[in-house]
N, C-alpha and C positions, 0 to 999 in steps of 0.2 A: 325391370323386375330384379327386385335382391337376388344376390347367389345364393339357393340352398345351404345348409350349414349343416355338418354332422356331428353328432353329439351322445355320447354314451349313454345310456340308459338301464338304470338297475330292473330287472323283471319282479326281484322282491318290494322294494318300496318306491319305485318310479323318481328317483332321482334322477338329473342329471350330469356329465361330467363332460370336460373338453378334451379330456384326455382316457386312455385306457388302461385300466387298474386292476389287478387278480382281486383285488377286496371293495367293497363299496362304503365311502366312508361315512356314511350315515346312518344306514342299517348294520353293515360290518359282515354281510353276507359275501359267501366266496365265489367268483367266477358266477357272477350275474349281469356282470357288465356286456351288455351287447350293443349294438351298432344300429340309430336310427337317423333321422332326418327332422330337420326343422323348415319350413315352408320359410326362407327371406327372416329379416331382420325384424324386430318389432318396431312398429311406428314412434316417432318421437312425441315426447308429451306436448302439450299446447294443440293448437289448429291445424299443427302440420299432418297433413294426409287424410284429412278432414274432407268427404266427399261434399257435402251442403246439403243434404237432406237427411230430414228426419226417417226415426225410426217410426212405422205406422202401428200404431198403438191402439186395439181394440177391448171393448169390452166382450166376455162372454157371450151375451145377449145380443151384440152385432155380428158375430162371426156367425156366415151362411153355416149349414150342417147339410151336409150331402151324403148321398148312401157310396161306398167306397165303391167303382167299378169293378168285376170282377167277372173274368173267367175259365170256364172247367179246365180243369187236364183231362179229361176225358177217365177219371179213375174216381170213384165215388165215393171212397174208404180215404184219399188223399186229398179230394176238396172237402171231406170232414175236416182233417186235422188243421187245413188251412182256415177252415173259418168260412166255410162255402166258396171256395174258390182261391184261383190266384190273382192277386192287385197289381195293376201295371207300376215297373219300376220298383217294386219290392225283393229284397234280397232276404231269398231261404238258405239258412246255414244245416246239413244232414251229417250226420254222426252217429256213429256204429260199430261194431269189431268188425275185421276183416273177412268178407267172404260172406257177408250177413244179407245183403242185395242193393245197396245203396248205387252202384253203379246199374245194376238190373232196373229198381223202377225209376230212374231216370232216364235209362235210352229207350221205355214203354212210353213214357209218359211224351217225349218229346216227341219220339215217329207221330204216334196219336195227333197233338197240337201240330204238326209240320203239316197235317193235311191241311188245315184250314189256315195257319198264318207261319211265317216266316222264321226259324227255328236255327239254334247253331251249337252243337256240342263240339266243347274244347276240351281237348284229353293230353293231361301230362305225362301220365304213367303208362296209356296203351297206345298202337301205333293205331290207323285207321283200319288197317287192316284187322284186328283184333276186335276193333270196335264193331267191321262189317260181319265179321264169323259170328258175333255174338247176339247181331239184330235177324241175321240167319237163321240160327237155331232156333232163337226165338220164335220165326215166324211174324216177323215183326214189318211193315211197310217202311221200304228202306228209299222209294224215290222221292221224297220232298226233303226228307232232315239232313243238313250240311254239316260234317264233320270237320275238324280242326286241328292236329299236333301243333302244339305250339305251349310254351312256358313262360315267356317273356309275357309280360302284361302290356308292356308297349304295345308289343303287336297283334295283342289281342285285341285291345281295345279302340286299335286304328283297323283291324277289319271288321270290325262288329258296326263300327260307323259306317262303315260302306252297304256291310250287307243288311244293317238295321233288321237284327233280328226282333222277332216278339219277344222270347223267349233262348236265354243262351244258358248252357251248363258248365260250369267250372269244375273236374272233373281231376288232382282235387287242388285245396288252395297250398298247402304242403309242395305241391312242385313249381310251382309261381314263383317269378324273381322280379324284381326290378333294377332298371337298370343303375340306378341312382344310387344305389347301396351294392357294397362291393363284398359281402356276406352273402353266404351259401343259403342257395335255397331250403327252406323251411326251418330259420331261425327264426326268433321271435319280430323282429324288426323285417321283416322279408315279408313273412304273412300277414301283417300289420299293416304294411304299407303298401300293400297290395290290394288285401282287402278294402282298405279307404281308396285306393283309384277305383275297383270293381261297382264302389257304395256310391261314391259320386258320380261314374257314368252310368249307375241304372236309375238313380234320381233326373240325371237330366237327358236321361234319351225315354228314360219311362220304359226301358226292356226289363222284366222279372229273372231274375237271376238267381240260380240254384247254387250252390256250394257245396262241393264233399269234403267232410271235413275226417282226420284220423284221429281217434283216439287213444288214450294213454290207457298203459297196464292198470289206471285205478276203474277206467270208464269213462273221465271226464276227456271234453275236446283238447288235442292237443296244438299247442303253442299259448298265445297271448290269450289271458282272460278279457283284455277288452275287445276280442274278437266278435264274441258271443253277444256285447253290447252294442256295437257298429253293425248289425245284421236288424232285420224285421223277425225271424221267423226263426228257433231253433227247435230242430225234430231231432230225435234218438229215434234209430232204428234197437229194438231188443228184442229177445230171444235165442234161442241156442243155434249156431249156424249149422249142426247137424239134424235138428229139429224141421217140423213142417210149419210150424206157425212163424209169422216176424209179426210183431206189434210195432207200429210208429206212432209215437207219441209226442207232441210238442210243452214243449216244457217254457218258452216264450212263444208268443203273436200280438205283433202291436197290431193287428187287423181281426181277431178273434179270439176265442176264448183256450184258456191253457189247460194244460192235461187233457185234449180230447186226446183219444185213441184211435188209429186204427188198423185193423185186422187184415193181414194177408195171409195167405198159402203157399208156398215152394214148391211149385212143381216144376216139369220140367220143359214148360212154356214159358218160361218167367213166373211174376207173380201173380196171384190171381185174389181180388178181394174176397171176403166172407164178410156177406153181408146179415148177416144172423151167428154173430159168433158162439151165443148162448148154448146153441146147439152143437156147435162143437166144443164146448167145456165142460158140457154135460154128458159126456160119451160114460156114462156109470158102466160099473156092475150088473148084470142080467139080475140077483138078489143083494138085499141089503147087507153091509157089512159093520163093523162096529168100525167108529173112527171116521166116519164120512158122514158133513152136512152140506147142504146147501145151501150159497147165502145170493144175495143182491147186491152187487156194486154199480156204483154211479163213476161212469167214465164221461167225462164231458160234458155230454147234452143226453147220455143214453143210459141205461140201465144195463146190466147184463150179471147173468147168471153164471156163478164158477161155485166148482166143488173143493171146499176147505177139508184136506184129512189130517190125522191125528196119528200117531204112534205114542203111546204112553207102556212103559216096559220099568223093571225093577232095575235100577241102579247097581252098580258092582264099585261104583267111585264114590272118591271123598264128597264128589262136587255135583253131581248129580246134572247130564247136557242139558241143554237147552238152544235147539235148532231149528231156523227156521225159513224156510224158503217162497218167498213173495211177500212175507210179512216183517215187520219191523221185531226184532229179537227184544230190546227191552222192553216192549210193551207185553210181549209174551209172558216175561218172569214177572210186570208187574199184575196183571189177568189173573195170573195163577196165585201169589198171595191174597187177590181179592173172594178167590175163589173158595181159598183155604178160609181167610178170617170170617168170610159171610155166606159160605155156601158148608160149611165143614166137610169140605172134602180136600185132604193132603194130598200135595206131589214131591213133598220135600224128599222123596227117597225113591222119586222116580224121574228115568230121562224121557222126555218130551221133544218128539220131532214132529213138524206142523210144515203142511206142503199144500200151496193152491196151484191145484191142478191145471197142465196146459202155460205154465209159464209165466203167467199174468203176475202183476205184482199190484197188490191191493193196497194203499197208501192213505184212506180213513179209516175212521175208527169204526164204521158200522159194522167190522169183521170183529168187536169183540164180544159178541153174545154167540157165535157160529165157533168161533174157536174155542170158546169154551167147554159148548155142545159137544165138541167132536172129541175133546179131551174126555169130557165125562163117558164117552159111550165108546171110546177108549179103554180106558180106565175098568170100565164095569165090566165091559164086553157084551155092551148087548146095543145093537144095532138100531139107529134110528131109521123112520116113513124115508121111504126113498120120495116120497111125495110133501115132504115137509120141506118148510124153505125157513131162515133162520134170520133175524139182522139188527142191531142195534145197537145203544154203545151202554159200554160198563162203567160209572161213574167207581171211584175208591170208597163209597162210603154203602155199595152193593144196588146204585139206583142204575132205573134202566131209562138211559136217556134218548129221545128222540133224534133221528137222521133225515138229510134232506131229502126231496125229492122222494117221497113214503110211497105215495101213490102208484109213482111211475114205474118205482119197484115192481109191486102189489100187481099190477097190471100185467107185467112182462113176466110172470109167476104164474097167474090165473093163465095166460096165452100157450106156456108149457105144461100144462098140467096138472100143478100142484095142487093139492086138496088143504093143505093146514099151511100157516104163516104164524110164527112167532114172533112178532116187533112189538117196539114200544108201546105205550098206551097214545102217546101224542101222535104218532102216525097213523091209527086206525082209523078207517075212513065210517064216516056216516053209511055209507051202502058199502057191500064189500064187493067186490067181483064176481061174477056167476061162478058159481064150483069151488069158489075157495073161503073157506072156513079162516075166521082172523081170531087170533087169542093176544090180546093184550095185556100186556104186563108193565109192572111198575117197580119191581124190586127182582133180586138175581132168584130170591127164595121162589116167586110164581115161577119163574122161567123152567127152572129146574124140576119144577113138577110138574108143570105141561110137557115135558120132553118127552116122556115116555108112557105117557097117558093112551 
């Protein structure tokens, strides 16, 4: 076998160099040069190292299709976001701010599976002892799941072979070394090449493997971005970590579908799912207030109900704010000129602060007909049905355009109560659901007069 070869590498444009440079000379970025590894030399061109066999080359229409094996963690909010389950030899990458619970539902999650199959959490950061106080408190069944200190990858991955776990936690990849690179742990080249020994021996022993991953003052994971592409599976944990709600949301699954959500609790058992979050985003007011609607979002495969509020006040500034928390801010100033050109209602001389309740961050556009409501009943001061539910998108030319999943909405509205629904005209169902009244509309001008009908 070739000698490994090390070889500089820019984190900005992924050059190469044989040597080490304060500058990169290709992009010209500064102190980007880090320390990686190259696997042996490239083969020579012609025949030489030419195994004799082909590559097996199928068509579509030849390759078997099987359903991917999978199973539970025993947490029912966590094999949502995985896609129904965990896949043997898949690697989960979790990311979150510090103290948010990313070590908490992983030492639940693994006691749980330790009963029935063979389990190993490897901890760089805490000693065992830490680990055991913390499955303690918990309340947590602490005689099947094997504990690990250890940072070296080497020697993770030569006890993991022995003890061939189902199931092992990396706990997090930030304190991992390898031995082969002579860089401090948790530089880019460190966690790289770590992570690709982690990836290749859960592809060939088939153990599912978890990752905690740190992230940066922006949010995003830190070290190498092709971290996050060498993994199956990337979850955010969000939420406020002095809060009672955490959301884990996946943002990649090469095994299921992206952006599912799901809902946990903080207490002081660990975490505990909410398996009806609906009902806890809907915790209102005893009466109606001005500034508060109700709308429908679609989180993965599910619906659920949060409450979008409004503060609209008279400006004292040149520039008049515009703030907004779980929703995307430009789309906000854009809502509001459509609101003004085809609804004739001004906010140019007023600040607008927009908040969905409970932490959640709503990321389609079916919140622009609810935001808008809630500005206007803001604005007026006169309070919408606390039993009205709101949802659809606001085209620039004042049309009310349909949203996916109408129905599923519609359903999960009529199951809380709701008497009246404002959506689109293209979502209105042929039958409606018992108790719930549907008003369709086709331009912003209906919406706005159905509001307070």
């Amino acid at each position: 076998m070739a000698k490994a070869k090390r070889m500089y590498g820019c984190t900005e444009c992924g050059s190469t160099f044989p040597k080490w440079a304060g500058q990169c000379g290709d992009c010209g970025a500064w102190n980007t040069l880090v320390e990686t590894i190259i696997d042996g030399a490239a083969p020579p061109s012609g025949r030489a190292g030419w195994a004799g066999d082909k590559a097996n080359i199928k068509t579509l229409a030849e390759v078997s299709v099987e359903e991917v094996p999978r199973f539970s963690t025993a947490s029912g909010e966590l094999d949502r976001v995985l896609g129904g389950g965990l896949v043997d030899g898949s690697v989960v990458l979790i990311g979150g701010d510090p103290g948010i619970g990313k070590s908490t539902i992983l030492l639940q999650t693994l006691c749980n599976i330790a009963r029935q199959f063979p389990a190993l959490y490897v901890t760089g950061e805490e000693s065992q002892q830490q680990v055991a106080m913390r499955a303690r408190r918990l309340d947590l069944p602490q005689d099947k799941l094997k504990v690990m200190t250890e940072t070296c990858i080497e020697s993770i991955i030569a006890t993991a072979r022995l003890e061939k776990p189902k199931v092992m936690v990396i706990d997090s990849i930030q304190t991992i070394f390898t031995e082969q690179l002579q860089s401090a742990p948790g530089g880019v080249a460190q966690v790289r090449e770590s992570a690709a020994l982690l990836v290749r021996f859960a592809k060939q022993s088939g153990t599912a493997i978890f990752l905690v991953g740190h992230v940066t003052k922006e949010g995003a994971l830190a070290g190498p971005r092709v971290l996050e592409h060498m993994v199956d599976t990337v979850l955010y944990f969000e939420g406020e970590s002095d809060g009672r709600l955490r959301l884990l949301r996946a943002v990649k699954n090469r095994f299921g579908a992206v952006n599912e959500l799901g809902v946990f609790g903080m207490t002081d058992k660990g975490l505990k799912e909410v398996t009806n979050p609906s009902a806890i985003f809907l915790t209102r007011a005893q009466e109606a207030v001005p500034g508060s609607v109700v709308m429908a979002t679609w989180e993965g495969t599910r619906p659920m109900l949060v409450e979008v509020q409004a503060l609209v006040d008279t400006s004292h500034m040149a520039n008049p704010r515009r703030v907004t928390l779980g929703l995307d801010q430009n789309r906000l100033a854009m809502l509001l000129a459509v609101l003004h050109r085809h609804g004739g209602i001004p906010t140019y001389d007023q600040d607008v602060f927009i908040n969905v309740v409970g932490g959640v961050k709503v990321l389609e556009t079916a919140s622009d007909l609810a935001l808008m409501a809630a500005v206007i009943s803001s604005l007026r001061n006169r309070p919408l049905d606390t039993d009205l539910l709101v949802f659809g998108e606001v085209g620039l030319s004042g049309e009310i355009r349909p949203v996916p999943s109408g129905q599923e909405r519609l359903k999960e509205a009529a199951k809380h109560g709701f008497k009246r629904a404002i959506v689109p005209k293209g979502n209105a169902p042929k039958e409606a659901p018992a108790g719930l009244q549907i008003i369709a509309v086709t331009r912003l001008e209906q919406a706005l007069d159905a509001l307070f009908e």
